[in-house]
C-alpha atoms as one frame of an Amber mdcrd trajectory, in Angstrom:
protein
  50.600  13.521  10.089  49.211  10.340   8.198  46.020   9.119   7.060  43.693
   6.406   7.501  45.217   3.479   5.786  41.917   2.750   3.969  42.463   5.580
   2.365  44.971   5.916  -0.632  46.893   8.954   0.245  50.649   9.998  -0.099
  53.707  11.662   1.763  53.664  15.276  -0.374  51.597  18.392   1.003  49.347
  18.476  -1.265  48.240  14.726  -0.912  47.680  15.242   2.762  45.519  18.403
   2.318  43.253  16.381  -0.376  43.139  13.524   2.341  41.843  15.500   5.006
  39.724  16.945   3.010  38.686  13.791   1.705  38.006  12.682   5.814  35.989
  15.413   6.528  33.676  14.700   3.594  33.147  11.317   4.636  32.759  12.222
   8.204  30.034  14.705   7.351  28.278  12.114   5.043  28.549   9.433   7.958
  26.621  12.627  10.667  23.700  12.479   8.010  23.209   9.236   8.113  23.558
   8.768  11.734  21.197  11.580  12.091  18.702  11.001   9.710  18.639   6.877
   8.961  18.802   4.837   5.603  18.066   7.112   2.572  15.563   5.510   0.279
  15.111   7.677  -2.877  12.194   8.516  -4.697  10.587  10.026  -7.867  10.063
  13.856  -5.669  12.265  13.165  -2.710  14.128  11.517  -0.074  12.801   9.447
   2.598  14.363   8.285   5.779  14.431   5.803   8.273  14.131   6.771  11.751
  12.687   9.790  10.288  10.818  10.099  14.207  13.669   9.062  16.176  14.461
  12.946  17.800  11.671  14.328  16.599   9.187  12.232  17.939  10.025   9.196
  19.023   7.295   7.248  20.062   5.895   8.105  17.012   5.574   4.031  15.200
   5.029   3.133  18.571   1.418   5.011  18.904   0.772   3.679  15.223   0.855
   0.032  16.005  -0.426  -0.010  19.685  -4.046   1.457  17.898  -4.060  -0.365
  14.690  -3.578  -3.409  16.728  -6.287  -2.452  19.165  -8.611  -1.680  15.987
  -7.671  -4.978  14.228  -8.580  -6.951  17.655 -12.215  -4.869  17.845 -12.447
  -6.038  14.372  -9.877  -7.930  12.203 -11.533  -6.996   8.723  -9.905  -3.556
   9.552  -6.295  -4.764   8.437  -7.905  -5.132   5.168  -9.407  -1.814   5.021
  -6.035  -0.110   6.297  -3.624  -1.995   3.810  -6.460  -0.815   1.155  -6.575
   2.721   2.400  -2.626   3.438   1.655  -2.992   1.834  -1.941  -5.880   3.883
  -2.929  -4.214   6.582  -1.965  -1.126   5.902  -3.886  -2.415   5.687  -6.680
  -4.019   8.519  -7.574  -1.419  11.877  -7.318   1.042   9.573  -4.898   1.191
   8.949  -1.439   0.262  12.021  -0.029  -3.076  11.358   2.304  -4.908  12.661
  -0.650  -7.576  10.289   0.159  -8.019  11.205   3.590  -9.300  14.406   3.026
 -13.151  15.617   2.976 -15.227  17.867   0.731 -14.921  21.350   2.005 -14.323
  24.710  -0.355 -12.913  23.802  -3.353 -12.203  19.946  -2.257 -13.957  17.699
  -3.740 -12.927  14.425  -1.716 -11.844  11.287  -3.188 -14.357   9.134  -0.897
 -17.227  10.101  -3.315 -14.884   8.060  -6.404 -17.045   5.037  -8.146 -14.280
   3.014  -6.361 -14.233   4.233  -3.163 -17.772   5.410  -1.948 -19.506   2.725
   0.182 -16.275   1.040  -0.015 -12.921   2.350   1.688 -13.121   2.425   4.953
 -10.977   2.740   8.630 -10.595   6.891   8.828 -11.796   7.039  11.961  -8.669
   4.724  12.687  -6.291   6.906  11.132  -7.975  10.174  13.259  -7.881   8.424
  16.327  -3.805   7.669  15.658  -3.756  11.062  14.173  -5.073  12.657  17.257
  -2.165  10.909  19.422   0.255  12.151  17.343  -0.892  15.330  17.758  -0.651
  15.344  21.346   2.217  13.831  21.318   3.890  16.046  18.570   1.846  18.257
  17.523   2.268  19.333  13.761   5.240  16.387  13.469   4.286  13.527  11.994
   2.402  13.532   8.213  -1.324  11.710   7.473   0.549  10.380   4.537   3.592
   8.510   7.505   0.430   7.374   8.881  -1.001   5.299   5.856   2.453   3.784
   5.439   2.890   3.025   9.029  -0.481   1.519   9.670  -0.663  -0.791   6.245
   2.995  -2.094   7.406   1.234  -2.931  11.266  -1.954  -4.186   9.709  -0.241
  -6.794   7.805   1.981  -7.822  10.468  -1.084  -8.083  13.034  -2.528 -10.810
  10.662   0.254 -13.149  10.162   2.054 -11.077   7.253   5.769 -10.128   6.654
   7.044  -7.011   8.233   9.269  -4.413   6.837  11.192  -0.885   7.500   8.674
   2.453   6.476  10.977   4.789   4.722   9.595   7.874   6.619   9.234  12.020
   5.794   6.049  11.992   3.400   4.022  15.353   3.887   0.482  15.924   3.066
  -0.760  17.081  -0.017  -3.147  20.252   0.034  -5.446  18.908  -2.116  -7.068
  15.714  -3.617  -8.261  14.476  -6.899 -11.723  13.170  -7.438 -11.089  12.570
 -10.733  -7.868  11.156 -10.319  -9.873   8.217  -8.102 -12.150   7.731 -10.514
  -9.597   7.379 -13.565  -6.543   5.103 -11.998  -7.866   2.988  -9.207  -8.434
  -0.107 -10.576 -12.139  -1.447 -11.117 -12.860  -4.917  -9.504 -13.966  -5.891
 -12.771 -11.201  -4.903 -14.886  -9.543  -6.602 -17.641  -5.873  -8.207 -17.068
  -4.920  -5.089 -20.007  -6.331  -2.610 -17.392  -4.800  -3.726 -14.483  -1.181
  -3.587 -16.504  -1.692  -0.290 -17.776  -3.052   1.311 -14.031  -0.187  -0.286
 -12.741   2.647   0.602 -15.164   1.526   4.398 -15.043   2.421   4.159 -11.449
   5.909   2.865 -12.328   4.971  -0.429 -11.143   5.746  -3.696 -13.211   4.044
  -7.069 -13.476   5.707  -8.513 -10.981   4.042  -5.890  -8.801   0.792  -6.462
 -10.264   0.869  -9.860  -8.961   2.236  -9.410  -5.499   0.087  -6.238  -4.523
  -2.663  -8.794  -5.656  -1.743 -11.061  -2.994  -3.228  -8.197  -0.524  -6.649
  -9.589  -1.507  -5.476 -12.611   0.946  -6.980 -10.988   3.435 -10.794  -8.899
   3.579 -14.213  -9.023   1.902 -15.601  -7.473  -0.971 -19.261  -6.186  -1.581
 -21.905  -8.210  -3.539 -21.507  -5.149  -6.082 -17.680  -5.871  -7.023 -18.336
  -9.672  -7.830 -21.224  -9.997  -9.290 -19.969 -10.080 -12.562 -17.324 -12.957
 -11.510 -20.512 -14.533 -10.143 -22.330 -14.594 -13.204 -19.895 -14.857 -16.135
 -19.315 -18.084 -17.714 -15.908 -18.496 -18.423 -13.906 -21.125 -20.481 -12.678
 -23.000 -17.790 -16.684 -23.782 -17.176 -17.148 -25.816 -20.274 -14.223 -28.565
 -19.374 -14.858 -28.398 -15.942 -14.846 -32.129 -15.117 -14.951 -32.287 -11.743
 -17.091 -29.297 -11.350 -14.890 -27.047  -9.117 -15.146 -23.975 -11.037 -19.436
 -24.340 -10.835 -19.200 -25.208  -7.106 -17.830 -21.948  -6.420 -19.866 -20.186
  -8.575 -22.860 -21.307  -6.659 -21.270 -20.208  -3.562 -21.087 -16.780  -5.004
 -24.223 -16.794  -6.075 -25.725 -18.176  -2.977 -24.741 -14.917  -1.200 -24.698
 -12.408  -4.546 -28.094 -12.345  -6.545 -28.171 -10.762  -9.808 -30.299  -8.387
  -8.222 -30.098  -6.692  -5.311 -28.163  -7.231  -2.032 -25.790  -4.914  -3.136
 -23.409  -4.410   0.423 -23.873  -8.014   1.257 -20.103  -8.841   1.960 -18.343
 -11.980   1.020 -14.274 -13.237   2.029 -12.227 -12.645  -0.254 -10.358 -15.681
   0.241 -13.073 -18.190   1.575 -10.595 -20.138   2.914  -8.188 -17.924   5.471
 -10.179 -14.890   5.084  -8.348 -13.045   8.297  -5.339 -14.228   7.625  -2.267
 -12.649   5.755  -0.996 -15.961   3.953  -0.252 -17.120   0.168  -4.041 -18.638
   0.140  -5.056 -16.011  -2.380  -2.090 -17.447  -5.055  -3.909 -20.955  -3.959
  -6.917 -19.989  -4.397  -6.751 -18.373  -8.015  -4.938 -21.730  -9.582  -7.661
 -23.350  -8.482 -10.102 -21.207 -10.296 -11.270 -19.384  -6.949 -10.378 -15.684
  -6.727 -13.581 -13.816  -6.110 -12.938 -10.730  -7.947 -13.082 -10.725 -11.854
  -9.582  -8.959 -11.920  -8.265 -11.547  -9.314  -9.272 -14.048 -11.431  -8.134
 -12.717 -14.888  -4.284 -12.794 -13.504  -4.935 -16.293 -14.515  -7.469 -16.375
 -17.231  -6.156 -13.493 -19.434  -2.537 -14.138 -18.850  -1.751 -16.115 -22.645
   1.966 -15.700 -22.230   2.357 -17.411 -19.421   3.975 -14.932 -17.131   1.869
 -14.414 -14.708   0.506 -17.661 -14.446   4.177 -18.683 -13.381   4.587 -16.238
 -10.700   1.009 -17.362  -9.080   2.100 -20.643  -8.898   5.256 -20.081  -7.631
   3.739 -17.621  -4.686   1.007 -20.783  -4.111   3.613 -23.039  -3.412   6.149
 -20.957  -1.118   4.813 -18.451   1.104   8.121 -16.821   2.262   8.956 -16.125
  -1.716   5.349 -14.335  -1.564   6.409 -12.299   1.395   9.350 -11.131   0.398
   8.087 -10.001  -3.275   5.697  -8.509  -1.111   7.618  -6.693   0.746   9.366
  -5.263  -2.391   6.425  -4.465  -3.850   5.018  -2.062  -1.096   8.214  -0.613
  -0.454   8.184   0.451  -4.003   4.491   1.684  -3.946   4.649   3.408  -1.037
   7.855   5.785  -2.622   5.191   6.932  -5.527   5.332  10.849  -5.940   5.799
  11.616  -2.281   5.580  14.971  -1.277   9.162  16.245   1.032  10.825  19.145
   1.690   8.447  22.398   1.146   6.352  20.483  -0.549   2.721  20.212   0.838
   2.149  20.476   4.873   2.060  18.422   8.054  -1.648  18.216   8.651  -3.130
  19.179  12.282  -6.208  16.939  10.946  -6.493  14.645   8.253  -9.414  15.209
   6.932  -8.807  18.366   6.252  -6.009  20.872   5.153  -4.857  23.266   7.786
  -6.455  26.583   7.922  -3.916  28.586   6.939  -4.234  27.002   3.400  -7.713
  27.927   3.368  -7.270  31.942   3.880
């Protein structure tokens, strides 16, 4: 009896025993893989690829055939659904926390300063939801969902695509407080936005290229006023008046009273498109958001200021931070194993939970 050659084993007894032994271990290892997909660690758990395939397998399948259908009946949506799985994130992981309503002791993370009037596209995410369930009922996680549909949503609108590391479960509860403390404000300082970001294990470099989500959308009246109005340092040497153009823009559509849901493009220039116009827009003073435009403004090392302009000028080096980025964002504190549940609806934990 011999061995693979790959494998360095010897002529004795004992050698062969260890080497068959040795065989069978790798064999096994190769039947998880096979079975379950890529491995892609996190801080609670493993995920998978192909997490679906056997279990249900037409699972990503029903996620992008309605995003795209809700994108086409209106394309702000892909916006709202990339938004959706970041809020969500970033508050006790990505667990679907935000999905749920008040009811009992629930107080939902909707009513947040940073989400009420503001998040939007659950009736998307019930309508794929309610598929699902037909399809497989009890299967496939609220929390899979958000990952699935951000992923589709950016592809539908010109954007990178990437692999969803699958097996998230739902958490049984959500964190109103947790919204309001570390979701970044729209007018928060450069400081802020590091620290929110950091606590999720996310670096600068993150900061930046999650940033470049804003490429795409519109933001209420209420979230840039302040960019609107603020006279910043830029303003004073502003020869050629581009800074003050836009401002009056702004203020054409944002008065310093009232109007408070009047919308406005976050990137005036491809506002429905997933592109590197946001990096574009911001070195040329024109990010509508205060903490857009303090990645530029605030940054007095020079860090950031080097990463924008690289992403301006070379959109595939945008895309595939970008894609890093998300990957990485969308592994925070999952919930796997017997943690948590598989929802029946996401809006609301499953009965059982409630007795």
């Amino acid at each position: 009896m011999s061995c693979n050659t790959s494998l360095p084993c010897t002529s004795t007894e004992s050698s062969h025993l260890s080497c068959s032994m040795k065989n069978t271990k790798i064999f096994l290892i190769i039947v998880v893989l096979v079975l379950h997909g890529r491995e892609i660690l996190s801080d609670d758990g493993v995920l998978f690829l192909d997490y679906y395939k056997y279990k249900c397998p037409l699972a990503e399948e029903i996620v992008r055939r309605n995003v795209e259908i809700a994108v086409r009946k209106d394309p702000r949506m892909a916006a709202s659904l990339l938004r959706l799985h970041f809020h969500d994130c970033f508050v006790m992981g990505c667990d679907a926390s935000i999905l749920l309503d008040s009811f009992g002791g629930i107080v939902s993370e909707k009513l947040a300063v940073t989400n009420v009037n503001s998040v939007r596209g659950f009736d998307v995410i019930d309508k794929i939801k309610y598929n699902l369930e037909e399809a497989c009922p009890y299967t496939v996680s609220c929390a899979d969902i958000l990952a699935l549909a951000a992923r589709d949503a950016v592809v539908l609108r010109g954007g990178p695509t990437w692999e969803v590391s699958l097996g998230r479960r739902d958490s049984l509860k959500a964190s109103f407080d947790g919204a309001n403390i570390f979701i970044p404000s729209p007018n928060s300082s450069l400081e802020t936005l590091i620290a929110s970001f950091e606590q999720q294990g996310l670096d600068i470099g993150d900061l930046v290229t999650l940033s470049g989500s804003h490429t795409m959308g519109k933001a209420r009246c209420l979230s840039f006023r302040q960019r609107a109005y603020e006279v910043s340092h830029e303003e004073y040497y502003d020869k050629y008046k581009r800074y003050r153009t836009f401002k009056r823009i702004l203020r054409s559509i944002c008065p310093e009273t009232g109007r408070d849901d009047v919308l406005a493009p976050l990137d005036f220039v491809t506002p429905a498109r997933f592109d590197n116009q946001y990096f574009i827009n911001l070195v040329q003073g024109n990010g509508l958001l205060h903490s857009d435009n303090v990645l530029v403004s605030e940054d007095d090392e020079g860090e950031i200021i080097k990463l924008v302009r690289g992403y301006a000028a070379d959109e595939d080096l945008f895309f595939a931070s970008f894609v890093n980025s998300i990957i990485k964002m969308g592994n925070i504190r999952v919930l796997t194993g017997i943690h948590g549940e598989i929802r029946n609806k996401c809006r609301f934990v499953n009965i059982k939970d409630l007795l």
